[in-house]
C-alpha positions as CSV (number, residue, x, y, z in Angstrom):
1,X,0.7,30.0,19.4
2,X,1.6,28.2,22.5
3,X,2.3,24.8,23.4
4,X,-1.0,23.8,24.5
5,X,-3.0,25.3,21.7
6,X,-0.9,23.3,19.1
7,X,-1.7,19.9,21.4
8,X,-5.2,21.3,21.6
9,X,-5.2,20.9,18.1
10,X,-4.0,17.6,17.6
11,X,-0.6,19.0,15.8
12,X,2.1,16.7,16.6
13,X,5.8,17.4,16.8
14,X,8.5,15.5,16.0
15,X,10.6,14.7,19.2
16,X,13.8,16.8,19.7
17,X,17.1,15.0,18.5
18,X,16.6,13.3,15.5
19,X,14.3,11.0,16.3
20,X,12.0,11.5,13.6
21,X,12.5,9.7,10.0
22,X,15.2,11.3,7.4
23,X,14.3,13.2,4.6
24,X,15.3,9.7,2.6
25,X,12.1,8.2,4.3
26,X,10.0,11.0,3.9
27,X,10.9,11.1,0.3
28,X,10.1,7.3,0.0
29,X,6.9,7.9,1.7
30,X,5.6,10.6,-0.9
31,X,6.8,8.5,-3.8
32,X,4.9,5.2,-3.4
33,X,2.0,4.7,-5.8
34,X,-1.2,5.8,-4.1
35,X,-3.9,2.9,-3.6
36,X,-6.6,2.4,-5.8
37,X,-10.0,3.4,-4.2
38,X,-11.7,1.0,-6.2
39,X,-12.1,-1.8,-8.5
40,X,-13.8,-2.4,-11.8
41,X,-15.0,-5.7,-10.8
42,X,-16.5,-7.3,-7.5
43,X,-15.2,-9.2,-4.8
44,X,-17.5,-12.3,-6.5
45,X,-16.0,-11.9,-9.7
46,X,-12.6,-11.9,-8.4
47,X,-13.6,-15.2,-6.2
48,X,-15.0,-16.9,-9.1
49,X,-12.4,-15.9,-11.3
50,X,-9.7,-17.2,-9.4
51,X,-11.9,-20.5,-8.4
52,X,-11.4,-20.9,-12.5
53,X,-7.8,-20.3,-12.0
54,X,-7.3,-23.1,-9.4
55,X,-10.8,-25.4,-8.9
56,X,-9.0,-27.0,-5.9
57,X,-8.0,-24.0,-4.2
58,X,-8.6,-23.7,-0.6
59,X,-10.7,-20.3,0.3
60,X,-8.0,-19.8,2.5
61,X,-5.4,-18.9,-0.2
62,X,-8.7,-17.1,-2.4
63,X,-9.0,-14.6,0.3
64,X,-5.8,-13.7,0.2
65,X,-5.3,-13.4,-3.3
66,X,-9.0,-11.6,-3.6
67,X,-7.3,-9.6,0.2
68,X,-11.0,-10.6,1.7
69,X,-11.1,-12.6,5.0
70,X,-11.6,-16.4,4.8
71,X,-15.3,-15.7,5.8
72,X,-15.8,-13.1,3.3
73,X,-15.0,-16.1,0.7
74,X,-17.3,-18.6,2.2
75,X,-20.6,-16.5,2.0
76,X,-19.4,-15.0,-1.5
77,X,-18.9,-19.0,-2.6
78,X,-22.4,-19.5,-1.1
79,X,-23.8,-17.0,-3.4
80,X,-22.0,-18.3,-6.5
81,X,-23.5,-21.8,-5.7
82,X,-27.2,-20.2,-5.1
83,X,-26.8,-18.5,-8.5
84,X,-25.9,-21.6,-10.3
85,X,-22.3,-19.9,-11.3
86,X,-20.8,-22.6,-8.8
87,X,-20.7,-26.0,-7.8
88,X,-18.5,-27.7,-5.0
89,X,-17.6,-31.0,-5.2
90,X,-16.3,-32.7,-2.0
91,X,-12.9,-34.7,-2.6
92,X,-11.6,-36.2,0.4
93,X,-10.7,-33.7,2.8
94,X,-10.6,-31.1,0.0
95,X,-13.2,-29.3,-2.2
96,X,-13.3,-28.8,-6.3
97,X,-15.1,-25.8,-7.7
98,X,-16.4,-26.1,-10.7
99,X,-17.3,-23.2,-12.6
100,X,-20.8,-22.8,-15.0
101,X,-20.1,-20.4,-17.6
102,X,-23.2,-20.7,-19.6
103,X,-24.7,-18.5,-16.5
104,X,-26.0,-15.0,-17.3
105,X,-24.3,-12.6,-15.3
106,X,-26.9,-11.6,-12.8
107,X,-27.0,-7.0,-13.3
108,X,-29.5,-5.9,-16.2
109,X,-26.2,-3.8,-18.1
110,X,-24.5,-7.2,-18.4
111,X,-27.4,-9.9,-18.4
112,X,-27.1,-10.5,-21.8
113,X,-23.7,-11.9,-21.2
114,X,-22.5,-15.1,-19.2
115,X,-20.1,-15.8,-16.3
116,X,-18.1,-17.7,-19.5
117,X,-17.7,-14.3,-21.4
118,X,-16.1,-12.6,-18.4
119,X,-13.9,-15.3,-17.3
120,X,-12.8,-15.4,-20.9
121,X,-12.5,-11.5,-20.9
122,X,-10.1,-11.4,-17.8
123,X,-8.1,-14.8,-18.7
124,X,-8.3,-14.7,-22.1
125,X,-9.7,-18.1,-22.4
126,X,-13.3,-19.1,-22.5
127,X,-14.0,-20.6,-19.3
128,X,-16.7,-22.9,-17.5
129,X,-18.2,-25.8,-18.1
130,X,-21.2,-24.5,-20.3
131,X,-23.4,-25.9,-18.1
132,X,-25.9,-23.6,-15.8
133,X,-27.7,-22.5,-18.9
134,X,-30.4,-19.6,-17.5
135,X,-28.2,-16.8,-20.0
136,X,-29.8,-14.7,-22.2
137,X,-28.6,-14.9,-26.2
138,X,-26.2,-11.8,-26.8
């Protein structure tokens, strides 16, 4: 196989003279844990739960924590507060989240249980005021 046919092919070579990485960083490289491709919960439960965490938390420091952008955050605490799970307070210059646990959780497999039983299955404290009622008996 000739030159061109391996750039034809998008094969790449490593430059001549050791400019490459060692077969220490290659080593490092094949080690590292691989990714997870997903989650077991949503980008909305991880916003709520850590709104629970820290009620005066600015969506700034949630979306990195959640590793969403800052807007991602905003419409996801939109949707929290349309669904009753939510509710900001203004203080100041600063907002307060308060979270209603006594919410069902909104997907038929887990209606009959509230945003309070997953905050306390991921904290392992019952969290949210109560308040927000709408949940079904479980």
């Amino acid at each position: 196989m000739n030159k061109s046919a391996e750039s034809s092919r998008g094969v790449k070579r490593a430059p001549a003279g050791g400019g490459g990485a060692g077969p220490a960083a290659r080593r490092k490289k094949t080690q590292a844990k691989p990714e997870a491709s997903f989650t077991f919960l949503t980008n909305h439960s991880h916003v709520l739960i850590c709104l629970h965490d820290e009620p005066d938390a600015r969506l700034r420091d949630v979306a990195a924590r959640v590793g969403i952008t800052e807007r991602a955050v905003q419409g996801i605490v939109s949707d929290l507060e349309a669904a009753g799970a939510l509710t900001r307070h203004r203080q100041g210059r600063r907002n307060h989240y308060e979270v209603h646990g006594g919410v069902a959780l909104r997907h038929a497999v887990e209606a009959h249980r509230t945003v309070g039983d997953l905050l306390a299955m991921v904290s392992g404290k019952r969290g949210g005021s109560g308040k927000g009622g709408g949940g079904k008996g479980g």
